[in-house]
C-alpha positions in Angstrom: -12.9 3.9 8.6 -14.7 7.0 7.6 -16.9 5.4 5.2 -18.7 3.7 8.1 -18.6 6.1 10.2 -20.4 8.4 7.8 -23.2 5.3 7.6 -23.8 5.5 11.4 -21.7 2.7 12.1 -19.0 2.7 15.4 -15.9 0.7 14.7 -15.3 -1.8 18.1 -12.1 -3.1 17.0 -9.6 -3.5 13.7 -6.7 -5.8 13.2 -4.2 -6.3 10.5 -4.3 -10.1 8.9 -1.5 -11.3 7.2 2.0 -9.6 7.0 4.6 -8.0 4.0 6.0 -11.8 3.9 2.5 -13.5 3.5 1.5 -11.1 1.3 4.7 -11.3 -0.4 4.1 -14.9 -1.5 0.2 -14.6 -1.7 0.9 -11.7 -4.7 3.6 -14.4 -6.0 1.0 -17.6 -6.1 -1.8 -15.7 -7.4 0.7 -14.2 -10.8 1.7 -17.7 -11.1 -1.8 -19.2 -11.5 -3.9 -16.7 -12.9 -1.3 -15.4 -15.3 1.6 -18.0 -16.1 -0.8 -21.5 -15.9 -1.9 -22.6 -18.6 -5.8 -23.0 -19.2 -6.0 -26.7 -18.8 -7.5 -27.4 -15.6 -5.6 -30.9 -15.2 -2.3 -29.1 -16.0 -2.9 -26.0 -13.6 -4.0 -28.9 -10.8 -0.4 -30.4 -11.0 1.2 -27.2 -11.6 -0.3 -25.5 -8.1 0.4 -29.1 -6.7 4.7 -28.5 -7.6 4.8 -24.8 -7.4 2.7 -23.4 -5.0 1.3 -26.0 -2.8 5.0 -26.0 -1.5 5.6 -22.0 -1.1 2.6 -22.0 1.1 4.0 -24.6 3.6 7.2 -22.4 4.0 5.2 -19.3 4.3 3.4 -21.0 7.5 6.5 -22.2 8.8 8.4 -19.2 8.2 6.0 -16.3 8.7 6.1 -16.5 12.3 9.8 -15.7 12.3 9.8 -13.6 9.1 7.0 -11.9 9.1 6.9 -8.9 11.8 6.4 -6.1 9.1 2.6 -5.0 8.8 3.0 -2.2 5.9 1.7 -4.8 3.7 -1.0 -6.8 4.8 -3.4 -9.3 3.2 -6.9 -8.3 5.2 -8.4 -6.2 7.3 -10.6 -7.4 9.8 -12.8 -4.9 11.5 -15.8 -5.3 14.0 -18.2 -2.6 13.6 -21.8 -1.9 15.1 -24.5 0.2 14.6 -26.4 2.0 17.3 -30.2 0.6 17.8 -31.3 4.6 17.3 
């Protein structure tokens, strides 16, 4: 967090969002759309609908159990402020 430290800012708290098995499948959803979908917007519609509406309904029911592992995460949340002087 150097970068806002070095703009005067004081970092109050950071927390990892997501975890390697969310990210896992987020990483997997996004190839699939962006580069295996075809173009068609009505296609990719039924296409997200049958491949990965479903994968992100296991990932919330299984990334409580699976997903302890924080190497990989999906975001960073951080809560920073800056002194008034």
């Amino acid at each position: 967090m150097d970068l806002l430290e070095r703009h005067g800012f004081i970092t109050l708290k950071q927390e990892k969002k997501g975890n390697y098995f969310t990210s896992t499948l987020q990483t997997r959803n996004a190839y699939l759309y962006h580069a295996i979908f075809p173009r068609s917007n009505l296609l990719k519609l039924l296409l997200t609908l049958i491949f990965i509406f479903p994968v992100n309904v296991l990932g919330i029911i299984l990334s409580p159990v699976l997903g302890r592992n924080q190497d990989l995460f999906s975001n960073m949340v951080l809560v920073a402020r800056k002194p008034e002087n």
